[in-house]
Predicted model as a PDB file, atoms N, CA, C, CB and O in Angstrom, pLDDT in the B-factor column:
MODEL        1                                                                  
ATOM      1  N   UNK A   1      12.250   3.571   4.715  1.00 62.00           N  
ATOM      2  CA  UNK A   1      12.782   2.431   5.446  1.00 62.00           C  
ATOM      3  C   UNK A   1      14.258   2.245   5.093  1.00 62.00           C  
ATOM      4  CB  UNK A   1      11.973   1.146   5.129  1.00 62.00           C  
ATOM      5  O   UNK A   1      14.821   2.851   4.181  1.00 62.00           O  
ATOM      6  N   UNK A   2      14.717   1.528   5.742  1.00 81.00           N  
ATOM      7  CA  UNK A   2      16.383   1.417   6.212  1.00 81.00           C  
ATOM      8  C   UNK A   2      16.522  -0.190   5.622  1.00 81.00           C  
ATOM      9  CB  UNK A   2      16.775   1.611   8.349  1.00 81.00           C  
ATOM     10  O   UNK A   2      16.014  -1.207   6.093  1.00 81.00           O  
ATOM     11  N   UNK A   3      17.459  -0.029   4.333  1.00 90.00           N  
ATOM     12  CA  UNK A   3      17.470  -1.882   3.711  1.00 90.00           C  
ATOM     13  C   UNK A   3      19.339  -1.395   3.631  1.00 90.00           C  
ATOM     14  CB  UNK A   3      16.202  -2.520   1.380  1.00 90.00           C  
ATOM     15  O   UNK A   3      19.741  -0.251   3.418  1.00 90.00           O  
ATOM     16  N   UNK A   4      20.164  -2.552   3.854  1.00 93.00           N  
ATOM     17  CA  UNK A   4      21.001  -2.487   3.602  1.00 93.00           C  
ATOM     18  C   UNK A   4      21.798  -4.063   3.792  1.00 93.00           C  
ATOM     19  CB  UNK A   4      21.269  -1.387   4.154  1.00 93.00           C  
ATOM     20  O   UNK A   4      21.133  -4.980   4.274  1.00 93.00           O  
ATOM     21  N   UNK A   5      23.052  -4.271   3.441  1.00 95.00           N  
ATOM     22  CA  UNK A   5      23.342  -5.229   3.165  1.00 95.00           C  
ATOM     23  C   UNK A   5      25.070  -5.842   3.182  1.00 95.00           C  
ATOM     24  CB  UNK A   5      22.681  -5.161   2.138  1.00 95.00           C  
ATOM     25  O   UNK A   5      25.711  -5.584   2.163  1.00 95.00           O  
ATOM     26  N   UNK A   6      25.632  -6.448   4.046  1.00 94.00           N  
ATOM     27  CA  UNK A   6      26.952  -6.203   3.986  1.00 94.00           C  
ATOM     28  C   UNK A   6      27.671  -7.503   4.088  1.00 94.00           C  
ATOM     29  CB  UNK A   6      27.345  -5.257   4.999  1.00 94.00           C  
ATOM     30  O   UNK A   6      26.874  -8.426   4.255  1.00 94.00           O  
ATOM     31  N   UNK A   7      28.796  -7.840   4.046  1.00 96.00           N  
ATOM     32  CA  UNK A   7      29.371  -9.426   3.457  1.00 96.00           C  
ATOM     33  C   UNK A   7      29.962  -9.620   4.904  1.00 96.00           C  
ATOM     34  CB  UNK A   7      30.782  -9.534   1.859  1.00 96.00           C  
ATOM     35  O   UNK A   7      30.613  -8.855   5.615  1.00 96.00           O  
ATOM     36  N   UNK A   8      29.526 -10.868   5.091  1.00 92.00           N  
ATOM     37  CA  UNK A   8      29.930 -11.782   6.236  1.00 92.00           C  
ATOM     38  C   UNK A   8      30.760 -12.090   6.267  1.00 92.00           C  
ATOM     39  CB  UNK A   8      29.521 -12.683   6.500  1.00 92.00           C  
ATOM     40  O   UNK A   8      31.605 -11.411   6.851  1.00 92.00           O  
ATOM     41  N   UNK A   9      31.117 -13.319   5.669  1.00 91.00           N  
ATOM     42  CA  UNK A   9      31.987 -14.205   4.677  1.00 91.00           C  
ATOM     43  C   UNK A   9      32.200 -14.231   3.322  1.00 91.00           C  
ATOM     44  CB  UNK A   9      31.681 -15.257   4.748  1.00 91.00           C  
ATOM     45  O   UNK A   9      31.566 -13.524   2.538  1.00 91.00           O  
ATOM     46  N   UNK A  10      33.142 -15.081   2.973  1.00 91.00           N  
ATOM     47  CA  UNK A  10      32.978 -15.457   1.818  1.00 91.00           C  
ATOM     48  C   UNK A  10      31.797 -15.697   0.734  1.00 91.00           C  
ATOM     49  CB  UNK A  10      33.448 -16.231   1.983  1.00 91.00           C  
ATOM     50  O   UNK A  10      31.796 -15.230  -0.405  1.00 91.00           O  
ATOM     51  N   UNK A  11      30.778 -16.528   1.313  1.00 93.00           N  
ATOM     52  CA  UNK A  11      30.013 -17.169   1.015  1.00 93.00           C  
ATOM     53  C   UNK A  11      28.861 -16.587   1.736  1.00 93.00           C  
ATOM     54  CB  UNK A  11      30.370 -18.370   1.146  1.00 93.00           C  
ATOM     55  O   UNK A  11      27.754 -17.092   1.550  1.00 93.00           O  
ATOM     56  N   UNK A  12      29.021 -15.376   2.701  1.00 93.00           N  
ATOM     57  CA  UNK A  12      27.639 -15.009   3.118  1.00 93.00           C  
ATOM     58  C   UNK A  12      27.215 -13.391   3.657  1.00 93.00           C  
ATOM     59  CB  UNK A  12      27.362 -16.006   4.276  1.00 93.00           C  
ATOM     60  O   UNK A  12      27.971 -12.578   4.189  1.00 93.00           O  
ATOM     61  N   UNK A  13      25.989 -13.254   3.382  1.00 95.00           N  
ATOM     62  CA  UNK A  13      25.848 -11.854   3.637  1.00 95.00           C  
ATOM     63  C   UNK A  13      24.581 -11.797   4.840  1.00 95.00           C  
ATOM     64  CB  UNK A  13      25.481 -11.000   2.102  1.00 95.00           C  
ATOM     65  O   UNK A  13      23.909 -12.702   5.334  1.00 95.00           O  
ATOM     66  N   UNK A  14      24.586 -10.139   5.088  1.00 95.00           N  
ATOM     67  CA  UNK A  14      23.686 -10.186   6.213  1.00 95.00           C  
ATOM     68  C   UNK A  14      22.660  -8.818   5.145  1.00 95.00           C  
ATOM     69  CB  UNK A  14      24.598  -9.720   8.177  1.00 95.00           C  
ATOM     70  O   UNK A  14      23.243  -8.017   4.414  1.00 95.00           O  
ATOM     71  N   UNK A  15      21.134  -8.849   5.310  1.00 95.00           N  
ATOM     72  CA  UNK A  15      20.722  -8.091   4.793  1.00 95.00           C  
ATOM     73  C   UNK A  15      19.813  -7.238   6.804  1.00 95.00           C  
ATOM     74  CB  UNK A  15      19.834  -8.877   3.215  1.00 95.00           C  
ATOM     75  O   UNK A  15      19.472  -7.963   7.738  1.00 95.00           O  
ATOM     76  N   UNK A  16      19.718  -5.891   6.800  1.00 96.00           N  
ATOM     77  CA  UNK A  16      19.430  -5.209   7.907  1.00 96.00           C  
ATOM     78  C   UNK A  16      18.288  -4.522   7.114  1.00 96.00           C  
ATOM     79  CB  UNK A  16      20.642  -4.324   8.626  1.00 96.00           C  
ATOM     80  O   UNK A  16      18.619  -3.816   6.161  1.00 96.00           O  
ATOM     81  N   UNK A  17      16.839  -4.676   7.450  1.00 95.00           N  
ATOM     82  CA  UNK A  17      15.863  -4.338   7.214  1.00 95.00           C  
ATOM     83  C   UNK A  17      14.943  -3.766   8.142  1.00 95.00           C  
ATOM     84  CB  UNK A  17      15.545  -5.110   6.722  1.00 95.00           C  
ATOM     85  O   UNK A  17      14.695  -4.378   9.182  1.00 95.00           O  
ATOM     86  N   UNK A  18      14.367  -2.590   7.877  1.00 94.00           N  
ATOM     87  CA  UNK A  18      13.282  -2.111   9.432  1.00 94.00           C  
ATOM     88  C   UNK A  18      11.899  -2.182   8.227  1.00 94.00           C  
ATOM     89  CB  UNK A  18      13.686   0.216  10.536  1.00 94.00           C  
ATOM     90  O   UNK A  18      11.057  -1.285   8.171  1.00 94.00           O  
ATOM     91  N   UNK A  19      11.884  -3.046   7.594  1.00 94.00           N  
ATOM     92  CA  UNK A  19      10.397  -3.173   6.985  1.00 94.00           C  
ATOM     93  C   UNK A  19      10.048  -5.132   7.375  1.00 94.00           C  
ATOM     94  CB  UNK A  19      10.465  -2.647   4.757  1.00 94.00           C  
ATOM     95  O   UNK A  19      10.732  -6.130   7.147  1.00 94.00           O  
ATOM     96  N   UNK A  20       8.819  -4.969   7.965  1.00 93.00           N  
ATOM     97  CA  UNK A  20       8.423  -6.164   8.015  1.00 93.00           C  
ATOM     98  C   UNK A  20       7.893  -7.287   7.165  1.00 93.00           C  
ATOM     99  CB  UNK A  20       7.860  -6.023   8.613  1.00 93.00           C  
ATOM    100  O   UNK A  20       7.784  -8.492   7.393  1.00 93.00           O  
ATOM    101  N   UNK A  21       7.501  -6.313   5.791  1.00 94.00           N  
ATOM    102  CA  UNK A  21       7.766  -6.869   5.033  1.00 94.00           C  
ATOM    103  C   UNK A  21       8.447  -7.213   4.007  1.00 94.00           C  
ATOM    104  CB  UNK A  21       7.368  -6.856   4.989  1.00 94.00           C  
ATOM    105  O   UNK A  21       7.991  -7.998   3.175  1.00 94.00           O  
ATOM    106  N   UNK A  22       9.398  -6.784   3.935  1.00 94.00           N  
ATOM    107  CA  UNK A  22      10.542  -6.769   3.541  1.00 94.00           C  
ATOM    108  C   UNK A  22      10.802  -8.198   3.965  1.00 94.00           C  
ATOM    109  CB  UNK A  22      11.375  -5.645   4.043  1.00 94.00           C  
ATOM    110  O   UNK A  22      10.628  -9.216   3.295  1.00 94.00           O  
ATOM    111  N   UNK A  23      11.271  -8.077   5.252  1.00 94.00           N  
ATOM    112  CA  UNK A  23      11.774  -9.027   6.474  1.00 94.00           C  
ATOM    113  C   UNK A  23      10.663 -10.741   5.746  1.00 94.00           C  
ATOM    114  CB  UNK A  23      11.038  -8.061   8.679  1.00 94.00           C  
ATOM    115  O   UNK A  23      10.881 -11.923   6.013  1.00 94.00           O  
ATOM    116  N   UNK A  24      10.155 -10.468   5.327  1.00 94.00           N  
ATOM    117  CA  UNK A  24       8.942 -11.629   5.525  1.00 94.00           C  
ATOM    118  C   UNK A  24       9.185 -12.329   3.774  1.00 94.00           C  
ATOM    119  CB  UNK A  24       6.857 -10.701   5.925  1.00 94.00           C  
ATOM    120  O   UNK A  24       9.031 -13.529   3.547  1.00 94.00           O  
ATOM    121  N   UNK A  25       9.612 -11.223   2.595  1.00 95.00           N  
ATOM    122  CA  UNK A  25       9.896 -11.630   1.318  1.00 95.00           C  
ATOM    123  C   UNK A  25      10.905 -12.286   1.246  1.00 95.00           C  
ATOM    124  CB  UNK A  25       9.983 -10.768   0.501  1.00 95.00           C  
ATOM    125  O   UNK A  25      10.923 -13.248   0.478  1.00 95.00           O  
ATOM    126  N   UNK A  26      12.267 -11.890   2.183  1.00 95.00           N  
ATOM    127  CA  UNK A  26      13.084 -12.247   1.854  1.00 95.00           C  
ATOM    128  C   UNK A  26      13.569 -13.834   2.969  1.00 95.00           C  
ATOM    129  CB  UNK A  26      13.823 -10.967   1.719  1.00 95.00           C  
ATOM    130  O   UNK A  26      14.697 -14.324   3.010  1.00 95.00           O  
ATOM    131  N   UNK A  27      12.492 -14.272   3.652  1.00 95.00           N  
ATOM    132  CA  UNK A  27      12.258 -15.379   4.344  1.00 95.00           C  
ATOM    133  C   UNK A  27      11.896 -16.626   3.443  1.00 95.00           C  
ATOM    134  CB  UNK A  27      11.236 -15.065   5.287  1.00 95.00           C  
ATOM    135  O   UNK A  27      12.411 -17.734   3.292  1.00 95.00           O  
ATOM    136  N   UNK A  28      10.456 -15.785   2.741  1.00 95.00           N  
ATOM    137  CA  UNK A  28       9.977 -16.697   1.332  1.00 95.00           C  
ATOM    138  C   UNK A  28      10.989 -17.014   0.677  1.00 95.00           C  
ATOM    139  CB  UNK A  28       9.071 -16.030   0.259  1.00 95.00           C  
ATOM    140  O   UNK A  28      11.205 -18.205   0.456  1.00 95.00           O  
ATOM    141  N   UNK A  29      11.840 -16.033   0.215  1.00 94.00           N  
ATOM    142  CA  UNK A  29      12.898 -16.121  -0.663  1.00 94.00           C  
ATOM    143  C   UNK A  29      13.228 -16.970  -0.619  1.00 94.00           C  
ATOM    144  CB  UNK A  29      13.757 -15.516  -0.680  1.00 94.00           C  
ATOM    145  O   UNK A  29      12.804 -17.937  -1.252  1.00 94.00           O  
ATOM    146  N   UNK A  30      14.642 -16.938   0.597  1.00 93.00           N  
ATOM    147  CA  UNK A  30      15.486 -18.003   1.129  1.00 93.00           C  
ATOM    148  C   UNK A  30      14.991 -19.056   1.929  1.00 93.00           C  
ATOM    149  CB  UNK A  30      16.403 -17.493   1.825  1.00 93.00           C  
ATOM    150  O   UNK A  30      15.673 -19.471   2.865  1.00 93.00           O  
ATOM    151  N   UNK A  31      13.902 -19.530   1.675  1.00 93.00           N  
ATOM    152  CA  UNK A  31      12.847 -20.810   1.937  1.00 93.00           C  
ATOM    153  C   UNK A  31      12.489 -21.079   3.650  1.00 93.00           C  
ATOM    154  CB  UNK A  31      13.677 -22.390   1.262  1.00 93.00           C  
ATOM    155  O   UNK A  31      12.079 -22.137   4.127  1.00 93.00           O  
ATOM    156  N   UNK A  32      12.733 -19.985   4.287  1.00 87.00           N  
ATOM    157  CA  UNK A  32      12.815 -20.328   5.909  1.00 87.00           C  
ATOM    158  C   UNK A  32      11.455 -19.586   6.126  1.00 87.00           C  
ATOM    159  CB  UNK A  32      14.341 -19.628   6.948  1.00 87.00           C  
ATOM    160  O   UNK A  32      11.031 -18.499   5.734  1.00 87.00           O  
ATOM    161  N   UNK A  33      10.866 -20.715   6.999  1.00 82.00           N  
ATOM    162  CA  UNK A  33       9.372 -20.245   7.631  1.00 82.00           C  
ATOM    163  C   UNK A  33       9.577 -19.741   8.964  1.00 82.00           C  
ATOM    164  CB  UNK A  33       8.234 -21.488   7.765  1.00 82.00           C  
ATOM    165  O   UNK A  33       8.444 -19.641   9.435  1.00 82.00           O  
ATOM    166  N   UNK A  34      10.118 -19.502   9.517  1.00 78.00           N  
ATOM    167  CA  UNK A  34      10.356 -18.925  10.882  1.00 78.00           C  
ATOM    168  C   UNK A  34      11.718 -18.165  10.415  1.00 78.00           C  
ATOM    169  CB  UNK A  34      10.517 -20.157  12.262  1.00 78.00           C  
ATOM    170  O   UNK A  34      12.661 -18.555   9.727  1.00 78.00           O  
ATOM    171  N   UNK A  35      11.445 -16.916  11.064  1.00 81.00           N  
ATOM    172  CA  UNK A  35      12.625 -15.750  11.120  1.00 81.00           C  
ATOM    173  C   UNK A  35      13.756 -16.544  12.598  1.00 81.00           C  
ATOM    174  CB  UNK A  35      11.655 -13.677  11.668  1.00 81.00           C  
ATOM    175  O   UNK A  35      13.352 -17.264  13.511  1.00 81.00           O  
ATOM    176  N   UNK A  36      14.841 -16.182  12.401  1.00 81.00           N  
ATOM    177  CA  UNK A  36      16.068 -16.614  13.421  1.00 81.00           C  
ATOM    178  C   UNK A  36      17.493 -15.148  12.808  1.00 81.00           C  
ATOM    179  CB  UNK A  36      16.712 -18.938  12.923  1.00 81.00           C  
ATOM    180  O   UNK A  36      18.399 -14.941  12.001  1.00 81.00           O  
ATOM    181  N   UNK A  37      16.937 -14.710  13.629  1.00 86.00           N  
ATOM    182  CA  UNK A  37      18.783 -13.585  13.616  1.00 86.00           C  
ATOM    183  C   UNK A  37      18.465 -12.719  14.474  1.00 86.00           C  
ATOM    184  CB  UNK A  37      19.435 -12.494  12.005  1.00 86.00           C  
ATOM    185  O   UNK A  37      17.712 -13.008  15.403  1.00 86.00           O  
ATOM    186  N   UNK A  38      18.943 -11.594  14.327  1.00 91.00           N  
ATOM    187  CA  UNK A  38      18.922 -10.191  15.118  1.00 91.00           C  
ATOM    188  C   UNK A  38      17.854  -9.635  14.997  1.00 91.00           C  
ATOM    189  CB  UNK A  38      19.843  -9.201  14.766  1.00 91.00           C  
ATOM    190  O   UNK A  38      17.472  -9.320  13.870  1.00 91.00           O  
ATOM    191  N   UNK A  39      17.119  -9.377  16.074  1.00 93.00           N  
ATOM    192  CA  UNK A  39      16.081  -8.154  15.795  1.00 93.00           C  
ATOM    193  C   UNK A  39      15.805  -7.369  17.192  1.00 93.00           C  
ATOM    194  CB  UNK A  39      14.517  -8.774  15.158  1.00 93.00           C  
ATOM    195  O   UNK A  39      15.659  -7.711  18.365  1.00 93.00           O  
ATOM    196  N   UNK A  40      15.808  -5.905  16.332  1.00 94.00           N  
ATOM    197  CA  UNK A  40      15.881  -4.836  17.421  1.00 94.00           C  
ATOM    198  C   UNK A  40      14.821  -4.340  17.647  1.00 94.00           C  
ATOM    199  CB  UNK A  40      16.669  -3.814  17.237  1.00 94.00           C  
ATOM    200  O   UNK A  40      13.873  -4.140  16.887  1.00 94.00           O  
ATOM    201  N   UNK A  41      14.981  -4.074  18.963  1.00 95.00           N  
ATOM    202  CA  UNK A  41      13.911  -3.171  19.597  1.00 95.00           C  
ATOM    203  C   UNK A  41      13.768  -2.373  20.596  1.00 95.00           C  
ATOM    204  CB  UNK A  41      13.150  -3.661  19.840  1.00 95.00           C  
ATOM    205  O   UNK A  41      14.374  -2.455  21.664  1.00 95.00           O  
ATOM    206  N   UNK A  42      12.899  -1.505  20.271  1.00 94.00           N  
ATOM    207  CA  UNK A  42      13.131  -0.489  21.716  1.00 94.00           C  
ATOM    208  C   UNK A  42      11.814  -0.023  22.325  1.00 94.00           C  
ATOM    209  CB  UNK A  42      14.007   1.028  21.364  1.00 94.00           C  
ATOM    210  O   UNK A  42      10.979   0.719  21.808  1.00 94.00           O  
ATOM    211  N   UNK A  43      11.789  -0.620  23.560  1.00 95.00           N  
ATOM    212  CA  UNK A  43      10.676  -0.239  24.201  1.00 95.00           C  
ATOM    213  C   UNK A  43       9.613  -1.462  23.856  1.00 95.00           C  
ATOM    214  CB  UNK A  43      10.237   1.260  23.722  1.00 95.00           C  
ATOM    215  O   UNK A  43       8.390  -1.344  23.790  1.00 95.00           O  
ATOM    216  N   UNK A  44      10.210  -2.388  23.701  1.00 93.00           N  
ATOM    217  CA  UNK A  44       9.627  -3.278  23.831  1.00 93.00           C  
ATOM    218  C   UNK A  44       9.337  -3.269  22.620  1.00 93.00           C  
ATOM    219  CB  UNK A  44       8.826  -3.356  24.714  1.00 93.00           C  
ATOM    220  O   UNK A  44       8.796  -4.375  22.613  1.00 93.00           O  
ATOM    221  N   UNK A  45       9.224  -2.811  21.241  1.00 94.00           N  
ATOM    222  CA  UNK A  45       8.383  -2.553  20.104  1.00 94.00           C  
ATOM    223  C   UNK A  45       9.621  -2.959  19.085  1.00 94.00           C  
ATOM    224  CB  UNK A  45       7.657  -0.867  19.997  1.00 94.00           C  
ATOM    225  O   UNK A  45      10.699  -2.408  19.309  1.00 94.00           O  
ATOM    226  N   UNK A  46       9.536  -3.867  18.002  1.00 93.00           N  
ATOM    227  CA  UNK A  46      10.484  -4.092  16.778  1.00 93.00           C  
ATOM    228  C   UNK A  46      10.653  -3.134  16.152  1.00 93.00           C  
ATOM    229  CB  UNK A  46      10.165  -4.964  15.868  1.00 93.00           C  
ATOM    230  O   UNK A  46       9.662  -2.499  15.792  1.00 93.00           O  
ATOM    231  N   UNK A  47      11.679  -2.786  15.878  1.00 94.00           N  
ATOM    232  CA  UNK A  47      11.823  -1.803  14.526  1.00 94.00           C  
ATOM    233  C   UNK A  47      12.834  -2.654  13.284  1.00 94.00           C  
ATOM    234  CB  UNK A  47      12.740  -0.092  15.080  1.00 94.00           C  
ATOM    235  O   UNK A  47      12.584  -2.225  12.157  1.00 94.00           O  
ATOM    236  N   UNK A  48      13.722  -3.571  13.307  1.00 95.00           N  
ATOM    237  CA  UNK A  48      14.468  -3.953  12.738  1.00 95.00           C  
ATOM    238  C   UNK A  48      15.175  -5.341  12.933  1.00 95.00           C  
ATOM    239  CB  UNK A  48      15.013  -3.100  12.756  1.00 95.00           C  
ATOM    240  O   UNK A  48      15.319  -5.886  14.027  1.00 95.00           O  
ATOM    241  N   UNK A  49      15.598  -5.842  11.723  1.00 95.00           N  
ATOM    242  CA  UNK A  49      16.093  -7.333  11.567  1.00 95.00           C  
ATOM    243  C   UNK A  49      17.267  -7.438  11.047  1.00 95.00           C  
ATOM    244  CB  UNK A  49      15.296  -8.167  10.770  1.00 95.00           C  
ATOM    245  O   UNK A  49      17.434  -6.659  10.109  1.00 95.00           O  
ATOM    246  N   UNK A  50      18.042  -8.021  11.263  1.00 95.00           N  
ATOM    247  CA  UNK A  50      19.278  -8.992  10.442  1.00 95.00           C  
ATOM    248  C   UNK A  50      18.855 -10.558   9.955  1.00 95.00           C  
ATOM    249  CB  UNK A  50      20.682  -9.248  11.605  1.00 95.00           C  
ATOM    250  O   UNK A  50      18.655 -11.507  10.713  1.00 95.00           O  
ATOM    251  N   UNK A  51      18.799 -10.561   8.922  1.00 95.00           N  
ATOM    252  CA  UNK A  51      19.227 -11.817   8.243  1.00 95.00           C  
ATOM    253  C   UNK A  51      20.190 -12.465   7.008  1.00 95.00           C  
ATOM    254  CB  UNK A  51      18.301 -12.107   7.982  1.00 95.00           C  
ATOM    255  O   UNK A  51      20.271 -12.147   5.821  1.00 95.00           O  
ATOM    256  N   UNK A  52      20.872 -13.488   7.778  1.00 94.00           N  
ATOM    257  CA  UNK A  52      21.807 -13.829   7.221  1.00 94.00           C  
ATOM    258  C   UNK A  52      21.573 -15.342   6.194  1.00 94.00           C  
ATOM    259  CB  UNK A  52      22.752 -13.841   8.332  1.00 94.00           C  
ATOM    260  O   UNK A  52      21.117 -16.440   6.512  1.00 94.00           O  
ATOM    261  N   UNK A  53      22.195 -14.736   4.632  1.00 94.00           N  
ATOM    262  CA  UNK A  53      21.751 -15.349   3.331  1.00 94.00           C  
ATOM    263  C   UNK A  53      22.660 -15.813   3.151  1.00 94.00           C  
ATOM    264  CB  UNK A  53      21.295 -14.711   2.244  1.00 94.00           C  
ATOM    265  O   UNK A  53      23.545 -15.414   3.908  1.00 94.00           O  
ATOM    266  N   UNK A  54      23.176 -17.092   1.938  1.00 93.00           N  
ATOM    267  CA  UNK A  54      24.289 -17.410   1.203  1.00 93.00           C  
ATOM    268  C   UNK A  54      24.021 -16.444  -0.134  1.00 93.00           C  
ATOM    269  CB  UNK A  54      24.406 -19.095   0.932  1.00 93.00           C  
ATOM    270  O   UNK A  54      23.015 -15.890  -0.578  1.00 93.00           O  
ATOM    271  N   UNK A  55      25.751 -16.535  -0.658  1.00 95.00           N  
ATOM    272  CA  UNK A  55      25.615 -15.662  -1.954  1.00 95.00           C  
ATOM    273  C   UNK A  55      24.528 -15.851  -2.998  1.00 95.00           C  
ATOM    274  CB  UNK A  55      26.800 -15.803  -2.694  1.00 95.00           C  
ATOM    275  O   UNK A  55      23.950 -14.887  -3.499  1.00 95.00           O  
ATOM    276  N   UNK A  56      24.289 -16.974  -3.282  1.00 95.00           N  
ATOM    277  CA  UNK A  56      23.172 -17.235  -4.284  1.00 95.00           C  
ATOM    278  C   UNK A  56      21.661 -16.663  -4.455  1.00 95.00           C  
ATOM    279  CB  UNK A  56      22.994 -18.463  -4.158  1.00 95.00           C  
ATOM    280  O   UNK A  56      20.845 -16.557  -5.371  1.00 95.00           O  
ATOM    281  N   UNK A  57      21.724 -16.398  -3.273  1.00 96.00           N  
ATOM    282  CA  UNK A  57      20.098 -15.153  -3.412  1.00 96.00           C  
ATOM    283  C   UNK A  57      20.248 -13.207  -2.894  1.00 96.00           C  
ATOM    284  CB  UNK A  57      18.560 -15.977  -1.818  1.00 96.00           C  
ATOM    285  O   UNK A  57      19.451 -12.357  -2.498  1.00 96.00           O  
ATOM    286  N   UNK A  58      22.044 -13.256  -3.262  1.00 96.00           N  
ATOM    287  CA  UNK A  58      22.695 -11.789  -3.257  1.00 96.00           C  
ATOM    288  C   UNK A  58      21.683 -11.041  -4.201  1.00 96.00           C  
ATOM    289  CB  UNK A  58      24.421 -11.714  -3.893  1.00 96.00           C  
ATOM    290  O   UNK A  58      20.740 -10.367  -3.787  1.00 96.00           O  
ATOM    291  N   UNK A  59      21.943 -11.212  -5.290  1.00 97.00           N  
ATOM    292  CA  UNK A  59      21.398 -10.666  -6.882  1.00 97.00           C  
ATOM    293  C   UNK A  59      19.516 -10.182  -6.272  1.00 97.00           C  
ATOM    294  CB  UNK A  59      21.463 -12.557  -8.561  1.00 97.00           C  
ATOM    295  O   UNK A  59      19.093  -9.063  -5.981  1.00 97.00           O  
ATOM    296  N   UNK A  60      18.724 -11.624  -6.265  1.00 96.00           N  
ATOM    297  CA  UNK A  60      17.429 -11.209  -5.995  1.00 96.00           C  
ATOM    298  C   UNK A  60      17.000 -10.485  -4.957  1.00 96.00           C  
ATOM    299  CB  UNK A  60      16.788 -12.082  -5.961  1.00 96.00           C  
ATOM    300  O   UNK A  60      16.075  -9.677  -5.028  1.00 96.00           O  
ATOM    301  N   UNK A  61      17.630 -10.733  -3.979  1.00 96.00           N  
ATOM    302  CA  UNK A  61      17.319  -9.662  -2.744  1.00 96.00           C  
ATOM    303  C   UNK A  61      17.925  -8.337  -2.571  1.00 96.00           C  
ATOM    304  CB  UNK A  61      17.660 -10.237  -1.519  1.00 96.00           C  
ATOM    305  O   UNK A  61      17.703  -7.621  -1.595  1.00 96.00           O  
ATOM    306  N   UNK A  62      18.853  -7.974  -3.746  1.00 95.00           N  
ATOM    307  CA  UNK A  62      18.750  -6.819  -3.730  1.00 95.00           C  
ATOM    308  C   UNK A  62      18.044  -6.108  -4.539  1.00 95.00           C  
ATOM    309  CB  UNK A  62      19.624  -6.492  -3.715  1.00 95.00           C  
ATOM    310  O   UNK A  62      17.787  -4.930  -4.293  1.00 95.00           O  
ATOM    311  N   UNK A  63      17.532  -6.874  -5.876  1.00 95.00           N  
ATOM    312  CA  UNK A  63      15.846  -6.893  -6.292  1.00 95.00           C  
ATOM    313  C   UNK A  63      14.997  -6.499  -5.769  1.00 95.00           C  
ATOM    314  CB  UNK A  63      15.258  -7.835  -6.413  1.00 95.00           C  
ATOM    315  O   UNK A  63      14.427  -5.481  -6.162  1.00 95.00           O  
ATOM    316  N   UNK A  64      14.586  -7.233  -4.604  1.00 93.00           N  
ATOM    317  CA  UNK A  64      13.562  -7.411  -3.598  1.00 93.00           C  
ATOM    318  C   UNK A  64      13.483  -6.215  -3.058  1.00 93.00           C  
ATOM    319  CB  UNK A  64      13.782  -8.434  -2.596  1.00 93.00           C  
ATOM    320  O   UNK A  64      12.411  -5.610  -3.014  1.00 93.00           O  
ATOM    321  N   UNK A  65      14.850  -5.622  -2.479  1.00 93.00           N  
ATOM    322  CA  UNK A  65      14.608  -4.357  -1.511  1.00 93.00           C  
ATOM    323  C   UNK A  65      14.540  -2.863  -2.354  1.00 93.00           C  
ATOM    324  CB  UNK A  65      15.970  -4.289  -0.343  1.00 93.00           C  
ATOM    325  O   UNK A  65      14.165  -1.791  -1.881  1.00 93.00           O  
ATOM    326  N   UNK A  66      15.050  -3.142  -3.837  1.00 90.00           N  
ATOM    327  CA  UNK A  66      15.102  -2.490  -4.836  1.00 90.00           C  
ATOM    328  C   UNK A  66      13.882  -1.489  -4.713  1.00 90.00           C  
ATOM    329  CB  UNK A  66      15.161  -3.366  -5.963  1.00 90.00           C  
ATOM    330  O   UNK A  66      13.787  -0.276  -4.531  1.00 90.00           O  
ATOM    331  N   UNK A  67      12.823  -2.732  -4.928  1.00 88.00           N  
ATOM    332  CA  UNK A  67      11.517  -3.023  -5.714  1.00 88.00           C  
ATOM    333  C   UNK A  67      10.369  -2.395  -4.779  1.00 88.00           C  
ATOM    334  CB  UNK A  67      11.267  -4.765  -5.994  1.00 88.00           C  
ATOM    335  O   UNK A  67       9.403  -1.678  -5.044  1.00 88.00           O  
ATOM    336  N   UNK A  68      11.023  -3.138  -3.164  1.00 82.00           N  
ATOM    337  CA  UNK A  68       9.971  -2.966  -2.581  1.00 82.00           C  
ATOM    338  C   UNK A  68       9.479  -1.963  -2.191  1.00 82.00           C  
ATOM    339  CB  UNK A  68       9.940  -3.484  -1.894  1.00 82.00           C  
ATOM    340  O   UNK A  68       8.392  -1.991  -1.615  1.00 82.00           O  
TER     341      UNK A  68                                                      
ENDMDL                                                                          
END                                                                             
């Protein structure tokens, strides 16, 4: 799977994940129960997400995708 991660802002990053669960830890993480960003697909079928974090959960989520 495809995890990667790149700086927005100052204060914010975007993590690009084609694992769903991945996508779903790092929701728990950053306390949001419904997913909201980019997600791709082709053929009608998901393969991949953007979500966008503040710096403060940089460190664990790259833990997270480390790990997973």
């Amino acid at each position: 799977m495809l995890d990667e991660i790149w700086k927005v802002l100052d204060d914010e990053y975007k993590v690009y994940t084609e694992s769903k669960r991945t996508r779903n830890k790092i929701l728990k993480l950053i306390g949001q129960k419904n997913f909201t960003g980019t997600v791709y697909s082709k053929k009608g079928k998901e393969f991949g997400w953007d979500i966008i974090f503040s710096k403060e959960y940089l460190q664990r989520i790259k833990t997270l995708i480390k790990n997973d």
